[in-house]
C-alpha positions, -999 to +999 in steps of 0.1 A: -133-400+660-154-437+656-133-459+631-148-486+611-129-512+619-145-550+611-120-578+614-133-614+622-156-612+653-167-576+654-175-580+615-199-607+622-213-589+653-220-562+633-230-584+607-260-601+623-267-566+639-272-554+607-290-588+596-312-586+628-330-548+616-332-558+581-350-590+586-370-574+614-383-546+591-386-567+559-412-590+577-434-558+579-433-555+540-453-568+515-437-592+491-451-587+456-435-615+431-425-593+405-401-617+386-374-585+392-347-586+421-350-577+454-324-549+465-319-536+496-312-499+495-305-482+526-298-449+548-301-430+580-308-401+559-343-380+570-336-346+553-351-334+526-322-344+505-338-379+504-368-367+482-353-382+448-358-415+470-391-406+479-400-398+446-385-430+428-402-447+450-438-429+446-434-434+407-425-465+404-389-457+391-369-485+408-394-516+391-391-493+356-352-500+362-354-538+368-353-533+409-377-549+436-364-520+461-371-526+492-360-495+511-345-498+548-341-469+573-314-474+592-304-462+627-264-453+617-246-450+590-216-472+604-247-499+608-254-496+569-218-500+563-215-531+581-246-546+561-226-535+530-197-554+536-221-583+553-237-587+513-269-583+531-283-547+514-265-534+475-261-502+482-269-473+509-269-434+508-243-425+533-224-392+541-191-393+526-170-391+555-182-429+571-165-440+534-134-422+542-139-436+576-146-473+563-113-469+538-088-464+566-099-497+580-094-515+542-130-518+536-142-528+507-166-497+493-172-482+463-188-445+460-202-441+429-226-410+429-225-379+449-257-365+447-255-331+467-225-308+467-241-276+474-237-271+514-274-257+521-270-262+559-277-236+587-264-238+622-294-231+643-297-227+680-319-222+711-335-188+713-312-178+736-281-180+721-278-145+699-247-144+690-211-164+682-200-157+715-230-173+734-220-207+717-185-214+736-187-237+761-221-254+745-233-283+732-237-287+689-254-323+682-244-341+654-253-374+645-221-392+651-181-382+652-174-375+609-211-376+598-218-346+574-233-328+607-206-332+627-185-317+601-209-287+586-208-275+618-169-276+619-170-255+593-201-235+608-174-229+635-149-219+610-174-191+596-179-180+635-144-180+642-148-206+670-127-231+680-145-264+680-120-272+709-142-247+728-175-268+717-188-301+732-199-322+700-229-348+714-239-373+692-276-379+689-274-410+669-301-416+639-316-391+618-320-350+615-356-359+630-336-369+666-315-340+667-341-314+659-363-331+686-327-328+709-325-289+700-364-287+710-364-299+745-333-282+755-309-311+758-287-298+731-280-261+722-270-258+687-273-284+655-271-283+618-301-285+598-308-286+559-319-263+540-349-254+545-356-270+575-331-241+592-356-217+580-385-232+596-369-240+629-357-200+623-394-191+622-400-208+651-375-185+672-343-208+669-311-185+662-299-190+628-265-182+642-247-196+604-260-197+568-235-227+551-252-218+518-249-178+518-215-188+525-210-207+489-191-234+507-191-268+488-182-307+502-196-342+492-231-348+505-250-382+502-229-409+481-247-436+466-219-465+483-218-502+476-192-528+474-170-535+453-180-573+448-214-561+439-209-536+413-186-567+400-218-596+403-249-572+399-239-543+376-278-543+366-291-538+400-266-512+407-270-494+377-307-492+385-302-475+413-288-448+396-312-450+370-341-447+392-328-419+416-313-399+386-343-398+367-359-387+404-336-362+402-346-346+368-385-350+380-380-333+408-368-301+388-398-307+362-424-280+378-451-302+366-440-322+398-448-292+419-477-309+440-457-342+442-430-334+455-444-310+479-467-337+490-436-355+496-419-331+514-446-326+535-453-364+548-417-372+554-404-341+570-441-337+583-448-300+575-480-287+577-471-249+570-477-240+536-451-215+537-426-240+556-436-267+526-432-241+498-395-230+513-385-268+516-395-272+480-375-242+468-347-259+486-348-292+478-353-278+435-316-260+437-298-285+456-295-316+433-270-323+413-281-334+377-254-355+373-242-365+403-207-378+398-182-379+426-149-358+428-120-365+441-112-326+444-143-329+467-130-357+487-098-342+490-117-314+504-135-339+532-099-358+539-088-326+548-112-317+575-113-354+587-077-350+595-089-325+621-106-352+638-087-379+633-047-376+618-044-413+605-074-402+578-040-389+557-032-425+552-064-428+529-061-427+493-097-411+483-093-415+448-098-453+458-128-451+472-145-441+443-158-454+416-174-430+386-178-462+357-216-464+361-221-423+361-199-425+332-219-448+313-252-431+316-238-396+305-222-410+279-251-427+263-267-398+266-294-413+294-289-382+315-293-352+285-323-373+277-341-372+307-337-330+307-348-333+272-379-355+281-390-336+311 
């Protein structure tokens, strides 16, 4: 399993790795002086789990929260962690298991939403495969060792009764876009897809050997992670974050967001299909969490199956690596209820 390990020169290696993409997409932005602060957010997140993002950012939600967001695609998650702990971005969207990962090394992380718990994954694979049997010996992509593909698909296997010993795991590094491009020209033969994105490939003649959601399996998807030193020196910023992508959250289940959101949905995952768009949208409405704190039940889950793949993860104490203080404080001021109420 990769570790996240960042002592002295590899820290600052990855450091002006991670300084290198930012700057290199940031000179491609605009730069409106808005008299707000400019925060990085970033992720190598694709899916349509992203659309609260999407939609923030469509509406405006981030500057309504005091935040000059400048989002940042990045190619790997580990990368994003890196510019974490370099101070050069405030927060990412990250599976889970890279802050489990990052914790064994000492790092300095905070989760402090979980916005997806529901596992709406399928395990879809080239036409020929029919059945569990056809899948020993093959190769699953995932989009790097402990990244929420590599382990749906563990648990995929699980459901199958496979042994994952039996299974090459390839990573394809980047986003679900590379691996479902990997599954179409043959060089892989299996991968995990999101919701509703199995279904399409599905109609397209691509087994759907596993349903994760028929299943009613649930792990921590998609963390909101920064560090701890800025939740300590830019509370604000953080908080609007959250602000922005939780109210996101509540328009997205509004159905008077029906056309946004599918418009969404259809750019960044570029769908053309009416049906294919309709079946992401159905997707993407039952999947969010409406207030998405993080658990350590959950995470106890996660350790558990990151164990599998790497036996010093038992060192970690989870509850650690999680902080629920700003989630706390916009339920309890009843920012959250309001937003239901509103919309």
């Amino acid at each position: 399993m990769t570790r996240i390990t960042l002592p002295h020169g590899r820290r600052r290696l990855y450091g002006a790795c991670a300084m290198f993409v930012i700057l290199s997409l940031v000179l491609c932005l605009p730069s409106p002086s808005t008299g707000q602060p400019k925060s990085f957010l970033s992720s190598s997140v694709t899916s349509e789990s992203m659309t609260h993002v999407w939609v923030a950012r469509e509406r405006g939600l981030f500057k309504k929260y005091g935040v000059d967001m400048q989002f940042i695609l990045m190619p790997r998650n580990p990368l994003a962690i890196a510019a974490l702990l370099a101070g050069e971005i405030d927060a990412a969207i990250i599976g889970p298991g890279h802050l489990v990962n990052a914790g064994l090394s000492g790092a300095e992380l905070a989760g402090i939403a979980n916005f997806n718990q529901k596992l709406d994954f399928r395990l879809n694979t080239r036409p020929d495969i029919k059945k569990p049997e056809d899948l020993r010996g093959k190769r699953i992509a995932v989009s790097g060792p402990g990244s929420t593909s590599h382990l749906v698909s563990m648990l995929a296997l699980q459901g199958l009764s496979i042994d994952p010993a039996k299974i090459t795991f390839l990573t394809i590094p980047g986003t679900e876009m590379n691996r479902r491009l990997a599954l179409e020209s043959g060089s892989v033969d299996a991968t995990t897809l999101r919701g509703a994105m199995g279904e399409v490939y599905a109609n397209k003649g691509y087994t759907l050997l596993y349903n994760l959601k028929s299943a009613g399996v649930t792990l921590p998807q998609n963390m909101m992670v920064t560090t701890r030193r800025a939740a300590a020196t830019k509370p604000q910023v953080i908080e609007g974050h959250l602000r922005a992508t939780i109210e996101a959250i509540a328009m997205i289940n509004d159905p008077a967001n029906r056309e946004l959101v599918s418009r969404l949905l259809a750019t960044n995952l570029r769908l053309s299909n009416p049906a294919d768009i309709e079946e992401s949208y159905q997707a993407v409405i039952t999947n969010y969490e409406r207030a998405p704190h993080t658990s350590v039940e959950g995470m106890k889950r996660l350790q558990k199956l990151l164990i599998q793949l790497n036996p010093k993860i038992a060192d970690v104490r989870v509850e650690t690596l999680l902080d629920n203080s700003f989630m706390n404080k916009l339920e309890s001021s009843g920012f959250i209820q309001g937003l239901y109420k509103k919309n």
